[in-house]
DRENTILO-165203 format. One record per atom (N, C-alpha, C): residue in one letter; atom name; y, x, z. Coordinates in steps of 0.05 Angstrom, whole numbers. Layout:
<sites>
SITE res atom     py     px     pz
SITE   A   CA      Y      X      Z
...
</sites>
This chain:
<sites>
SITE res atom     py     px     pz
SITE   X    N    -24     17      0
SITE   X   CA      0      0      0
SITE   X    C     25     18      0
SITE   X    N     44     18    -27
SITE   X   CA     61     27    -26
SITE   X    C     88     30      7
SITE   X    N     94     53      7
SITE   X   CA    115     51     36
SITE   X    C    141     41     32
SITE   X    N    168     23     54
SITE   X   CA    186     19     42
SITE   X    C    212     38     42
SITE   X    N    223     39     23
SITE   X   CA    253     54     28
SITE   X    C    268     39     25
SITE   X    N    287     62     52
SITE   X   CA    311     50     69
SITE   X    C    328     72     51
SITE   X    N    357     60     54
SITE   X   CA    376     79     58
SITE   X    C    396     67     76
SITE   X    N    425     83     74
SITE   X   CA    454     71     93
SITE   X    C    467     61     67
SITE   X    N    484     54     72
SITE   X   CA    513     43     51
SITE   X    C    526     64     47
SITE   X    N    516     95     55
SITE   X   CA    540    114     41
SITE   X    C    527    127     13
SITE   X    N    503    118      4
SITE   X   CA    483    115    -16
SITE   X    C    505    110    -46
SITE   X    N    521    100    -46
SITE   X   CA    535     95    -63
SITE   X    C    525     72    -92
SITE   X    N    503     65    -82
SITE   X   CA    485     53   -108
SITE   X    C    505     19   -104
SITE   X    N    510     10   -128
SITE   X   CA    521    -18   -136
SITE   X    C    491    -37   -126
SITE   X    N    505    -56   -125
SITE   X   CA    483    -84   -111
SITE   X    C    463    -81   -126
SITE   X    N    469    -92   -149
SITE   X   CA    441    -93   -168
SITE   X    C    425    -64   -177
SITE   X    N    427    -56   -163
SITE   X   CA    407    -24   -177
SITE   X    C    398    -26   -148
SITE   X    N    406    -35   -121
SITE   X   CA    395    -40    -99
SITE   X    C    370    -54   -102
SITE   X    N    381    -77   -117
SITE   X   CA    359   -101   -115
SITE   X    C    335    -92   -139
SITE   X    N    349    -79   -161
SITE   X   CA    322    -63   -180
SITE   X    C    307    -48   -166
SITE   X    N    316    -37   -151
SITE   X   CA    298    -13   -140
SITE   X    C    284    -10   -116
SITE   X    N    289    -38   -108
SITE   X   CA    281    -46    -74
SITE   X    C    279    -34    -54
SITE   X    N    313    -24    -45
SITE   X   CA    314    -12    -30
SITE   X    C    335    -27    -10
SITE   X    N    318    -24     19
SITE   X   CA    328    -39     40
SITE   X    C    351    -17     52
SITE   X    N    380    -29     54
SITE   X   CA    408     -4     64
SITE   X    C    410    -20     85
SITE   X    N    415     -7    113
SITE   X   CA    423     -5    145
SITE   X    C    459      2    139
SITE   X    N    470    -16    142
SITE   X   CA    498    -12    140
SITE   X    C    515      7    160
SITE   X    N    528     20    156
SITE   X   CA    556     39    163
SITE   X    C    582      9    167
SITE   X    N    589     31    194
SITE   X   CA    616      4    193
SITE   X    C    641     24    195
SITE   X    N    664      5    190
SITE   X   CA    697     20    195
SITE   X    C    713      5    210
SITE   X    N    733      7    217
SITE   X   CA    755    -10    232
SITE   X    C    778      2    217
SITE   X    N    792    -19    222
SITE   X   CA    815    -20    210
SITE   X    C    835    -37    225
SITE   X    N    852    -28    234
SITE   X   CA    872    -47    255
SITE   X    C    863    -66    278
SITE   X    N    833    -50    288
SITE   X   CA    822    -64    309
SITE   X    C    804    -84    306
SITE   X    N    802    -84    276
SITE   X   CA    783   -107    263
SITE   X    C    749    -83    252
SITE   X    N    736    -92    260
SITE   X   CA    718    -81    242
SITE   X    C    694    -91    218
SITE   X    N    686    -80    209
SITE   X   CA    683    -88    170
SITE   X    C    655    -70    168
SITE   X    N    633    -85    163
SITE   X   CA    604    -74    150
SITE   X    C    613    -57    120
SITE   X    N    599    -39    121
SITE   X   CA    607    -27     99
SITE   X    C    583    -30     76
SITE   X    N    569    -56     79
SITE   X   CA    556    -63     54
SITE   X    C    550    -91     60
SITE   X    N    551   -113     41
SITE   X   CA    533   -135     52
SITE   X    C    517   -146     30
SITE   X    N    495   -149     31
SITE   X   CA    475   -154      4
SITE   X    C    482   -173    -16
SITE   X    N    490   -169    -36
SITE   X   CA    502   -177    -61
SITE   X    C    522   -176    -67
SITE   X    N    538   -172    -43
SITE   X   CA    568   -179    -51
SITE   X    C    584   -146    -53
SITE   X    N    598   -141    -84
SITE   X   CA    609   -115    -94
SITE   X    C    635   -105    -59
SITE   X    N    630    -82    -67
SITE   X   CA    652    -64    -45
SITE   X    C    689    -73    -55
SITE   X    N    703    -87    -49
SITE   X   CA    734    -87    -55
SITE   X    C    746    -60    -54
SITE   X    N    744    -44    -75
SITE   X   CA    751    -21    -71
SITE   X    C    781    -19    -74
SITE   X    N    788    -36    -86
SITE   X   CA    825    -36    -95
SITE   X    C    835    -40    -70
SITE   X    N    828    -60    -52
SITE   X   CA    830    -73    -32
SITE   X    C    832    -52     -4
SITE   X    N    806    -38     -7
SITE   X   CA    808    -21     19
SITE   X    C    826     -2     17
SITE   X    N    827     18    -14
SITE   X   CA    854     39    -23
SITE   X    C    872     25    -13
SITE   X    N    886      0    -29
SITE   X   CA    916     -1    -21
SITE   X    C    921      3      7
SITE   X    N    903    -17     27
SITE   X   CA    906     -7     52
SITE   X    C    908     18     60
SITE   X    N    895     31     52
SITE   X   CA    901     68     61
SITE   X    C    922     75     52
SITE   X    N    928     73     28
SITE   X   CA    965     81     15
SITE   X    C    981     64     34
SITE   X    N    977     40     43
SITE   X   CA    995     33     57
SITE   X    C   1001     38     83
SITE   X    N    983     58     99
SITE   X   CA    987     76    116
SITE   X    C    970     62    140
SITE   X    N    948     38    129
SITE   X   CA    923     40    157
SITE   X    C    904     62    156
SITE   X    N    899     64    186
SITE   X   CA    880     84    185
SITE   X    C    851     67    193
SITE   X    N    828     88    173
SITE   X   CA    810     80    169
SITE   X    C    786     92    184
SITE   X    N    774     84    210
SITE   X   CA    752     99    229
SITE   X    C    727     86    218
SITE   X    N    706    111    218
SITE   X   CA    675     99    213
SITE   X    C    664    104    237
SITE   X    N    644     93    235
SITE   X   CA    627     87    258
SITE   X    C    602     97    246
SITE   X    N    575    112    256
SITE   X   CA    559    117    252
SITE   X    C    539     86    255
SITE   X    N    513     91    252
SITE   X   CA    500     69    251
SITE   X    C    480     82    277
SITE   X    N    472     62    301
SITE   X   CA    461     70    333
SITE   X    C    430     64    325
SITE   X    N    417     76    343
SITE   X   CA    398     81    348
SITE   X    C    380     53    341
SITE   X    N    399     29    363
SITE   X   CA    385      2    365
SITE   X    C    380     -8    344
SITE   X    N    403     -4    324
SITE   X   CA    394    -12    298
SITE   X    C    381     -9    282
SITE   X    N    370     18    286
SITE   X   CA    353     24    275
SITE   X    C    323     21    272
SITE   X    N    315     13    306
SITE   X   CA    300     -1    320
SITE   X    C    295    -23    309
SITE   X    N    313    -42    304
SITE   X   CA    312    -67    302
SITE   X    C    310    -71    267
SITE   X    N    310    -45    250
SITE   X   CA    314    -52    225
SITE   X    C    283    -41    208
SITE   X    N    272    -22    241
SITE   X   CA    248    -12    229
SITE   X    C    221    -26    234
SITE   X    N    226    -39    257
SITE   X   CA    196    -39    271
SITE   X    C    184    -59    252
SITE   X    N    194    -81    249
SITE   X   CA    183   -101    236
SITE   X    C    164    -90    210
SITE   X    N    169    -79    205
SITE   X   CA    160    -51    177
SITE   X    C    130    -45    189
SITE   X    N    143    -31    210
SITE   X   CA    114    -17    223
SITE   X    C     95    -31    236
SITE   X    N    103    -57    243
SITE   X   CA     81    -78    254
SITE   X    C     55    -90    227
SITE   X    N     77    -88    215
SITE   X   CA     55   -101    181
SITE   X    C     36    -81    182
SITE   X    N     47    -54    179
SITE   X   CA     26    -34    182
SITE   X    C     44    -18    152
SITE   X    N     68    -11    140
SITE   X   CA     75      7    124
SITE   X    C     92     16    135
SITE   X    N     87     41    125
SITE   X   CA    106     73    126
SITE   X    C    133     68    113
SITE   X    N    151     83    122
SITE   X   CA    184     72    121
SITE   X    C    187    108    115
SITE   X    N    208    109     85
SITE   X   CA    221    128     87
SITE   X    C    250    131     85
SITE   X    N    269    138    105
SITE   X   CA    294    134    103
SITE   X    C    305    159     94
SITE   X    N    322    158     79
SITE   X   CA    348    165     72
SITE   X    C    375    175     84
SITE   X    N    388    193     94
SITE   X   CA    410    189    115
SITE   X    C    432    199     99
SITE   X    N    455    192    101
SITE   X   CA    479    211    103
SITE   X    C    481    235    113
SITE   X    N    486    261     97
SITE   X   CA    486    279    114
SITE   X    C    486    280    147
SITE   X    N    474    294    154
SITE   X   CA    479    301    190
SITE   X    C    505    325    187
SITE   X    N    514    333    161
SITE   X   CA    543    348    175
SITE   X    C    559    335    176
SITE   X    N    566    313    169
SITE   X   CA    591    298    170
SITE   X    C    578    267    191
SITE   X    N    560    264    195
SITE   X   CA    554    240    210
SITE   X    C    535    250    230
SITE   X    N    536    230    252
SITE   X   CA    514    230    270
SITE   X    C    487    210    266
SITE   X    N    492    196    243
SITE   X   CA    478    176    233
SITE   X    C    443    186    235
SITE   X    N    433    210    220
SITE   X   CA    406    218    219
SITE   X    C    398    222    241
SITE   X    N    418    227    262
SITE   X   CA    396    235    291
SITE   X    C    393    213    308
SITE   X    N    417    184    301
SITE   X   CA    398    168    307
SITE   X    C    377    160    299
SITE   X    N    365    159    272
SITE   X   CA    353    153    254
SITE   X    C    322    163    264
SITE   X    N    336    195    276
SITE   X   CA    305    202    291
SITE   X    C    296    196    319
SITE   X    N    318    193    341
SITE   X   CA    310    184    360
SITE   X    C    296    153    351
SITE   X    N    307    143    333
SITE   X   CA    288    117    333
SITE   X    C    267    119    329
SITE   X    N    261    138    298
SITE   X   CA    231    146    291
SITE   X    C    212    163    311
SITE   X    N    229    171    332
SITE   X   CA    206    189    349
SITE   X    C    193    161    367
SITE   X    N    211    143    374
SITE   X   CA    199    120    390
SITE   X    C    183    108    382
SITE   X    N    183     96    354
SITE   X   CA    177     75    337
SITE   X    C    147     90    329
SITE   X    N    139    118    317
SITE   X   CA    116    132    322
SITE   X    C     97    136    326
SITE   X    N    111    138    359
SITE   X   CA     95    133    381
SITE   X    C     78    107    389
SITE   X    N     91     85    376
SITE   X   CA     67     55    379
SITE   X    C     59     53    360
SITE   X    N     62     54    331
SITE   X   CA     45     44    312
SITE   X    C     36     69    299
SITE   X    N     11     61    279
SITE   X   CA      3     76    267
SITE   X    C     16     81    235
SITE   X    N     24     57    230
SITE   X   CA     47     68    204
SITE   X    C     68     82    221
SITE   X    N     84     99    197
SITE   X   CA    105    122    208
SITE   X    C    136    117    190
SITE   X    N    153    124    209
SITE   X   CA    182    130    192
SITE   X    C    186    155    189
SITE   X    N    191    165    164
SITE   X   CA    204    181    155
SITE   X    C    221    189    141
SITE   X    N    249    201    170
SITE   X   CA    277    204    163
SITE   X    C    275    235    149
SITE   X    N    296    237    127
SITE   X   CA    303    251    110
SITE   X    C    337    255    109
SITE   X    N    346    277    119
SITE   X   CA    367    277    126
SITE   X    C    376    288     90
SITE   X    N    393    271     75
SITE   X   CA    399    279     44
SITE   X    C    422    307     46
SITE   X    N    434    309     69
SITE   X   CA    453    336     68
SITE   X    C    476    326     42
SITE   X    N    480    296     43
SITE   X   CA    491    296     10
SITE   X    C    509    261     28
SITE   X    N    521    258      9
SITE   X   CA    534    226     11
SITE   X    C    541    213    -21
SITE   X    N    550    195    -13
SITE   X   CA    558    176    -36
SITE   X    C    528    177    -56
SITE   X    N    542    182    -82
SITE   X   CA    520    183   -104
SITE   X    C    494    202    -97
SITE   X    N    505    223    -90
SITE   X   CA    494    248    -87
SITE   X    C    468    232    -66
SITE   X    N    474    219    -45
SITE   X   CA    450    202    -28
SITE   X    C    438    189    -39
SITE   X    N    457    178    -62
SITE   X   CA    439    146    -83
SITE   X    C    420    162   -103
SITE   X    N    426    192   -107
SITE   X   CA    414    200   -134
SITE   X    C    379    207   -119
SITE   X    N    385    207    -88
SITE   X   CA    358    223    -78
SITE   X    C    340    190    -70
SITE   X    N    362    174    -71
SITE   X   CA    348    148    -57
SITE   X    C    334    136    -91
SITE   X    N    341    140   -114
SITE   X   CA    329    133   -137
SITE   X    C    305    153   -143
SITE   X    N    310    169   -141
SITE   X   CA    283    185   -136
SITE   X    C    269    187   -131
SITE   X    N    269    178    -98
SITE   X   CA    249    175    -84
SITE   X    C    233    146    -95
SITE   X    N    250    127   -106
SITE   X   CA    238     97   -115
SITE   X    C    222    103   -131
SITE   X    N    239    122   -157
SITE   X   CA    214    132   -170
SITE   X    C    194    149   -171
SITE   X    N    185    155   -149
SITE   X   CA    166    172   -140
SITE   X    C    152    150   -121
SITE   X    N    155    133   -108
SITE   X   CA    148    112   -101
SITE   X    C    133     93   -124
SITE   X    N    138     90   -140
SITE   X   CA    130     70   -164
SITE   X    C    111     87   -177
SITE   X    N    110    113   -182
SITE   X   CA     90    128   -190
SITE   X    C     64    127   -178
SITE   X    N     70    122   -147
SITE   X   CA     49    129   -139
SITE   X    C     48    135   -107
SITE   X    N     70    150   -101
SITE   X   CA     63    179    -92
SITE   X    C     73    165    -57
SITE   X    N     57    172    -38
SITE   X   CA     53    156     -2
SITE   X    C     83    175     18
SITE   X    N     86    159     27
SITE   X   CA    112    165     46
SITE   X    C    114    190     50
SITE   X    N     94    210     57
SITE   X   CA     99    234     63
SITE   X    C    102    253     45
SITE   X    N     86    250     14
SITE   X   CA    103    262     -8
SITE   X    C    124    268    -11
SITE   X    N    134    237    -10
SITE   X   CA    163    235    -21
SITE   X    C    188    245    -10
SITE   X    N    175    244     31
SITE   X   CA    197    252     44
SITE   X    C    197    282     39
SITE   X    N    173    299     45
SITE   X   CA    164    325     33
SITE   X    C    180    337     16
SITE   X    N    184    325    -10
SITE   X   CA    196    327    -42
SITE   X    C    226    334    -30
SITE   X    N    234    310    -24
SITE   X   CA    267    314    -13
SITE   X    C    273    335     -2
SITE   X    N    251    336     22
SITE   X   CA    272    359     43
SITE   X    C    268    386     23
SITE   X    N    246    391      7
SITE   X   CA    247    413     -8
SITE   X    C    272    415    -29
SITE   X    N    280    396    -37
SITE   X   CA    297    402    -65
SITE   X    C    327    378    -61
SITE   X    N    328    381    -33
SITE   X   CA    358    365    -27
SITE   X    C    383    379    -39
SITE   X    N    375    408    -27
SITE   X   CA    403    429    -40
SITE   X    C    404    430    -67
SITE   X    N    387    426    -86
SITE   X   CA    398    419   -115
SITE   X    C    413    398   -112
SITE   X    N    419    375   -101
SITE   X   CA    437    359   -104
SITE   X    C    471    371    -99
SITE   X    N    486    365   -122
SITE   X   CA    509    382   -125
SITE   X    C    532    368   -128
SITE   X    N    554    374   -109
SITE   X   CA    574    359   -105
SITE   X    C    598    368   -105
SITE   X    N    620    361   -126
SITE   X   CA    642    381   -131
SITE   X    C    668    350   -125
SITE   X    N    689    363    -99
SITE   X   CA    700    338   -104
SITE   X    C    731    353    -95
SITE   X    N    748    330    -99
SITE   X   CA    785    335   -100
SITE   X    C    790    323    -91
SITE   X    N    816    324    -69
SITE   X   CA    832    294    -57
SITE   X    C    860    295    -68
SITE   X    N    867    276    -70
SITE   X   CA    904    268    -67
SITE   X    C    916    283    -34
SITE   X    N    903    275    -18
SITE   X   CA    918    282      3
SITE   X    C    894    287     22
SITE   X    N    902    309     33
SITE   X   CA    881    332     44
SITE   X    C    886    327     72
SITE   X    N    905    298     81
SITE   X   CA    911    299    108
SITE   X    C    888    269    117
SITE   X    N    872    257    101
SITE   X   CA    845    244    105
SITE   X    C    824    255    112
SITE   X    N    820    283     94
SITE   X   CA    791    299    112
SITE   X    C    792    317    131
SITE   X    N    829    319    131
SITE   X   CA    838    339    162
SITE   X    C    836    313    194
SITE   X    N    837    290    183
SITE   X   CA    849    267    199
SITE   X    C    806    272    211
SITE   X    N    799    264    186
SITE   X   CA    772    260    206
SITE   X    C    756    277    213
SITE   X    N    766    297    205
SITE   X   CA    754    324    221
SITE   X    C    734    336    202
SITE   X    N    738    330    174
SITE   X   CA    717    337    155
SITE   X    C    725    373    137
SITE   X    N    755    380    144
SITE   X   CA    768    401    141
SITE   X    C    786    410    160
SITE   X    N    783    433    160
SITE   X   CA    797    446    181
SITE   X    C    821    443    181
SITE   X    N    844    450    197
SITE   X   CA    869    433    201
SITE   X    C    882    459    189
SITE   X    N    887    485    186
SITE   X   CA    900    501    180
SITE   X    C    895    495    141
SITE   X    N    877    490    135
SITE   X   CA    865    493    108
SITE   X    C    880    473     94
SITE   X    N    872    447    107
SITE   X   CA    900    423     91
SITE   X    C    917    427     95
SITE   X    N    935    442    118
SITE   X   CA    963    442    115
SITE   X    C    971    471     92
SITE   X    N    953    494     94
SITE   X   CA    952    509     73
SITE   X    C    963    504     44
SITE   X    N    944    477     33
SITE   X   CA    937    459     14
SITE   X    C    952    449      6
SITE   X    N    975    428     36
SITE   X   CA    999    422     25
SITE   X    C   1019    429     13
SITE   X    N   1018    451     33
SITE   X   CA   1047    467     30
SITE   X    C   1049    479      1
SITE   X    N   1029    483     -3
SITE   X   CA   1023    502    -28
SITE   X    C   1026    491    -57
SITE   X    N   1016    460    -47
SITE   X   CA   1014    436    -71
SITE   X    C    986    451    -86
SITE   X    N    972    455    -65
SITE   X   CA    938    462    -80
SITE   X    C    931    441    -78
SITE   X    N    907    441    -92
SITE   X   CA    888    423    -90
SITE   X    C    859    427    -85
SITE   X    N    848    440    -66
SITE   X   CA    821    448    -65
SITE   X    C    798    438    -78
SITE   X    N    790    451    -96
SITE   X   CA    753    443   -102
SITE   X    C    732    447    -85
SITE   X    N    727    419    -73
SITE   X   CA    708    427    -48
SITE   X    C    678    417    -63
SITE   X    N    659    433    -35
SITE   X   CA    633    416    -41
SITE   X    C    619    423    -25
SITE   X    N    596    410    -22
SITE   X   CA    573    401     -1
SITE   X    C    554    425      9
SITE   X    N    559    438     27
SITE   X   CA    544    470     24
SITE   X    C    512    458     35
SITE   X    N    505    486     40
SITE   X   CA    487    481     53
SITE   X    C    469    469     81
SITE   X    N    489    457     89
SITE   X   CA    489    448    107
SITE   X    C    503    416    120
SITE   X    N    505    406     95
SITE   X   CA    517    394     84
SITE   X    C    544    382     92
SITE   X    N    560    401    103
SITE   X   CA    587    400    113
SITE   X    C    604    406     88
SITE   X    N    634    394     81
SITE   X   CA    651    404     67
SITE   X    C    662    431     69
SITE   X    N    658    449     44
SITE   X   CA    672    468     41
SITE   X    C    687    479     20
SITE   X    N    702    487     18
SITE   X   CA    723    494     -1
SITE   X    C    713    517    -20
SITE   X    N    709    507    -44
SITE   X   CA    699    535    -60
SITE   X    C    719    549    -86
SITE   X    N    745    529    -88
SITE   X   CA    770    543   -102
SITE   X    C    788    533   -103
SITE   X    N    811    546    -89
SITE   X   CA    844    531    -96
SITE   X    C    843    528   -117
SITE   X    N    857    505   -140
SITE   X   CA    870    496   -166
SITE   X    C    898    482   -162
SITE   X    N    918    487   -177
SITE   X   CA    934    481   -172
SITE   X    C    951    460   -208
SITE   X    N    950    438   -199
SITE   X   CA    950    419   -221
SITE   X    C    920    398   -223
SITE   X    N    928    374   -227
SITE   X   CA    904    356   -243
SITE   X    C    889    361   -252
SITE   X    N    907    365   -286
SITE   X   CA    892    366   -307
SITE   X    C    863    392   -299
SITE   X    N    879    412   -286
SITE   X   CA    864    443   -290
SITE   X    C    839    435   -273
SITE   X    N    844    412   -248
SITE   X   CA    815    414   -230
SITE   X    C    797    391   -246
SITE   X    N    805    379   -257
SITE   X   CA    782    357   -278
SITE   X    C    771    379   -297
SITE   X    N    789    399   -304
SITE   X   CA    775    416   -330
SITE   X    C    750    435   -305
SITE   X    N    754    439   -278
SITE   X   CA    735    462   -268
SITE   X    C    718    446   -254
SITE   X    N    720    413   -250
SITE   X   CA    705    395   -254
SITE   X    C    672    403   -258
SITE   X    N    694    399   -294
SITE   X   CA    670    391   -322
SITE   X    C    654    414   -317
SITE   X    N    674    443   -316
SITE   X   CA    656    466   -318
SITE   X    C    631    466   -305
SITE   X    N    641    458   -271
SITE   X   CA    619    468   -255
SITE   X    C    594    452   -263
SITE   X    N    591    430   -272
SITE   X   CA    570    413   -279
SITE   X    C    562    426   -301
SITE   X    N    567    441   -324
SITE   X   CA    561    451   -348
SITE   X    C    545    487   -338
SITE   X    N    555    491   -319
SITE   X   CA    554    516   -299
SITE   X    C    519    517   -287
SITE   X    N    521    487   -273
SITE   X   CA    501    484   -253
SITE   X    C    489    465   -254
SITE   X    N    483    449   -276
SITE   X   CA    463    426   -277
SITE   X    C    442    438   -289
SITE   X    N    422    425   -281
SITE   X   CA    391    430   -293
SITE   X    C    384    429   -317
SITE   X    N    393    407   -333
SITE   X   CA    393    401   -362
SITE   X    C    414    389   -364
SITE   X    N    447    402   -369
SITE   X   CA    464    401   -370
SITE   X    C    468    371   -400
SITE   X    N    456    379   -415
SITE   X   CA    459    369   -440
SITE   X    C    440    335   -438
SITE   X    N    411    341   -418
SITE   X   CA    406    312   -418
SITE   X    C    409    298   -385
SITE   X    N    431    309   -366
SITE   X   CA    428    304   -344
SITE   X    C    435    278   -332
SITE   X    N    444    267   -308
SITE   X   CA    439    246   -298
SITE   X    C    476    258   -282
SITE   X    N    499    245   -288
SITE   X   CA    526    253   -276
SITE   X    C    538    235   -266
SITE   X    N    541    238   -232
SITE   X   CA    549    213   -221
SITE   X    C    586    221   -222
SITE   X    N    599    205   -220
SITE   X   CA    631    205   -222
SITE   X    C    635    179   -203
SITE   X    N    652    187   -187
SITE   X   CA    660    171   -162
SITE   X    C    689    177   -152
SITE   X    N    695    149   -148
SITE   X   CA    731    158   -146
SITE   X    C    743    127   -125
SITE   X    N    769    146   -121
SITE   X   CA    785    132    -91
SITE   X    C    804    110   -108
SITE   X    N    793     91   -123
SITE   X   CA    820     81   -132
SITE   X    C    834     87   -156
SITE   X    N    824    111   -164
SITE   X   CA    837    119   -193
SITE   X    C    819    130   -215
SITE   X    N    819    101   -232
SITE   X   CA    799    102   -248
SITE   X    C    811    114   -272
SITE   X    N    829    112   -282
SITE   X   CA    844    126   -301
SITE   X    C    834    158   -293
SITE   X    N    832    172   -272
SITE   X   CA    829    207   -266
SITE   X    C    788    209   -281
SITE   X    N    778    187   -265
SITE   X   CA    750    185   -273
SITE   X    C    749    186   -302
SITE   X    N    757    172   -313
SITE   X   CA    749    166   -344
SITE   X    C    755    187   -360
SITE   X    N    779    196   -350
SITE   X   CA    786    225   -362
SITE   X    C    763    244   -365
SITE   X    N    756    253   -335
SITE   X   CA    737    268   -332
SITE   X    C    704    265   -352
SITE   X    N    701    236   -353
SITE   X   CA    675    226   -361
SITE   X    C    676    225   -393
SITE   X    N    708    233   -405
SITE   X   CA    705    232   -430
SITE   X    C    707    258   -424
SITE   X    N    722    280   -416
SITE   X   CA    713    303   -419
SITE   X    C    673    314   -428
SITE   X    N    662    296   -399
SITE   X   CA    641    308   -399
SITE   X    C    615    291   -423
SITE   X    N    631    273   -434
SITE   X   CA    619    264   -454
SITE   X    C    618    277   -483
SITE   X    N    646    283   -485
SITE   X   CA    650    309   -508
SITE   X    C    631    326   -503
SITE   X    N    633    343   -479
SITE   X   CA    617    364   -485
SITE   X    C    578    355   -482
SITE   X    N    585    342   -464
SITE   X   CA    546    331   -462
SITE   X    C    545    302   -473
SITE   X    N    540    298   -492
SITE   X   CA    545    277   -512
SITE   X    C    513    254   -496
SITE   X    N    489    275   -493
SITE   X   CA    471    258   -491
SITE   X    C    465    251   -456
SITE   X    N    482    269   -442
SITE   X   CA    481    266   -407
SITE   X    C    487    231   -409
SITE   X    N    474    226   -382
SITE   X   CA    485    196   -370
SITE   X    C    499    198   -352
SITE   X    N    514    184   -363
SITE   X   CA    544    187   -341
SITE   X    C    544    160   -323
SITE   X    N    548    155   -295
SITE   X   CA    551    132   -282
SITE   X    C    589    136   -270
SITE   X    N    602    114   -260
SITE   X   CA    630    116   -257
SITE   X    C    622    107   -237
SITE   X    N    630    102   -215
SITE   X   CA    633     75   -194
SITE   X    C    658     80   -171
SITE   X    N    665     61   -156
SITE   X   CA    681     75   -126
SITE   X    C    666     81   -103
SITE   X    N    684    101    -90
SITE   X   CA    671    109    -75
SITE   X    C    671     86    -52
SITE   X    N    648     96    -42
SITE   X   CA    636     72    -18
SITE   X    C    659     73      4
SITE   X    N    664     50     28
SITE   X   CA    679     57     52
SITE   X    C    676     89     71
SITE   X    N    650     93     70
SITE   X   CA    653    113     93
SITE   X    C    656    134     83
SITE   X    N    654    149     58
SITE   X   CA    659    176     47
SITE   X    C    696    173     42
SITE   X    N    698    149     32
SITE   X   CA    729    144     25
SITE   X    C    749    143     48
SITE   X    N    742    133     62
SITE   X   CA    757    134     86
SITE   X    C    772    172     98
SITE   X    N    745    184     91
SITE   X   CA    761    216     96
SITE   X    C    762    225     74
SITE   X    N    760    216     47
SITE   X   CA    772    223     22
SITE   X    C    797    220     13
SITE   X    N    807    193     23
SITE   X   CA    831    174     14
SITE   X    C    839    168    -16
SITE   X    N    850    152    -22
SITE   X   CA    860    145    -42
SITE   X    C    867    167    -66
SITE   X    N    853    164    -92
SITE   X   CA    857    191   -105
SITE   X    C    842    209   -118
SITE   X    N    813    202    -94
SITE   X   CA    795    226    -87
SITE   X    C    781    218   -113
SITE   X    N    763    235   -125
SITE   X   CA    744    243   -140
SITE   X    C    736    264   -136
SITE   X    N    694    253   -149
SITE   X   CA    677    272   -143
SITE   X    C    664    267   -170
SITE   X    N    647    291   -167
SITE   X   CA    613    293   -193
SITE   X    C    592    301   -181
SITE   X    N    583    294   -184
SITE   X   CA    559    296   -166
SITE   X    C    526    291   -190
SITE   X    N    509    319   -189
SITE   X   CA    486    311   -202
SITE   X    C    468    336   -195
SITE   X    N    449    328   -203
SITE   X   CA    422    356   -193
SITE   X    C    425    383   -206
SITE   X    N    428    399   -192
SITE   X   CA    432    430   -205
SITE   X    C    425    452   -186
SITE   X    N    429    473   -194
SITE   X   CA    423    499   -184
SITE   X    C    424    494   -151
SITE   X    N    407    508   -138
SITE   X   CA    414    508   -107
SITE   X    C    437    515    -97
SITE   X    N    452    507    -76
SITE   X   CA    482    508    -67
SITE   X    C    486    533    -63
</sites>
């Protein structure tokens, strides 16, 4: 009996490729002026225009990790039938989300004989959705919970993540960059090319200074460091500014005419310390 996969909502996958691929997401939440907001709810699309303007209009946007209980309460039922559960997490450098994920699975374990297995992706947004399609299809092939989780933890660091913000005072705000580095950034009118190291914390791998020039070192690094650059799989994810995306995706369509390119926004909880602006690429390549 095939096992089920989970992921969170920082997965980045649109509803219906959810529901193709049958995969059950444990929602991430945010607050926003004391109100707080699920950061997925089954069928219904993310208001991405909606959450940006709020951030340009100067609310601030807190996430919340997803607790332990919920996890509890999202797994057992799984493990009573008697199938194996393999989850998915948002990085553990930027969230505390996977270690709840394991205190649950060490509990949950321990009574039944089906098992969860958490898979910390070291990745977010697409970069989480590209490992959570993967795993589906390695699931549909065939292949039993412990393969699949196996597969991942081996070949997570090929997942490759090159991203830019508008304002560098969202990933200084949530603690996702160091505070000397964005004010650096400001002052300077840089724009850092960051990405997902090894550990899957944000790090800065080149000042650029101008737009146009960081969409052009963008395209490169994907032409640089994808696997099969020419027939690859290129996620493009953005804060609100789809006009910067399209640019990029016709860039990378010129040059990789036969790559598949996906566009989408970015989800609440990556966006929130991205802010308004932000774009990423994100697809499988060379180890970090």
């Amino acid at each position: 009996m095939s096992f089920i996969l989970f992921s969170d909502s920082s997965c980045n996958l649109p509803c219906d490729m959810i529901a193709q691929h049958d995969v059950r997401i444990v929602p991430l939440s945010y607050n926003i002026a004391e109100e707080t907001y699920s950061c997925y709810e089954e069928g219904v699309p993310f208001d991405s225009k909606g959450f940006f303007d709020r951030l340009r209009a100067g609310a601030l946007a807190r996430t919340s990790l997803i607790n332990t209980d919920t996890f509890l309460r999202a797994f057992e039922p799984i493990l009573r039938d008697g199938r194996d559960i393999v989850y998915i997490s948002i990085s553990s450098g930027i969230s505390g989300t996977y270690q709840s994920a394991v205190l649950a699975a060490e509990e949950l374990n321990a009574r039944y004989a089906a098992q969860v297995y958490p898979v910390d992706s070291l990745s977010a947004s697409l970069g989480e959705g590209f490992m959570v399609l993967r795993a589906a299809q390695m699931r549909d092939a065939g292949a039993n919970a412990p393969a699949v989780a196996e597969w991942l933890r081996e070949n997570r660091l090929s997942m490759c993540h090159f991203l830019a913000v508008d304002d560098l005072g969202f990933l200084k705000r949530g603690g996702r960059l160091p505070a000397m580095a964005a004010a650096i950034g400001t002052v300077l009118n840089l724009k850092p090319l960051m990405y997902f190291d090894a550990h899957g914390r944000v790090a800065v791998a080149e000042k650029v200074r101008g737009k146009n020039r960081i969409l052009r070192e963008m395209a490169a690094r994907y032409t640089q460091k994808a696997l099969q650059p020419d027939e690859g799989e290129i996620g493009i994810v953005h804060g609100d500014c789809a006009e910067d995306a399209a640019q990029l995706a016709a860039q990378l369509r010129t040059e990789h005419p036969h790559a598949t390119i996906r566009v989408l926004p970015i989800e609440p909880t990556t966006g929130a310390h991205a802010g308004p602006g932000s774009l990423a690429v994100i697809f499988w390549g060379s180890e970090r």
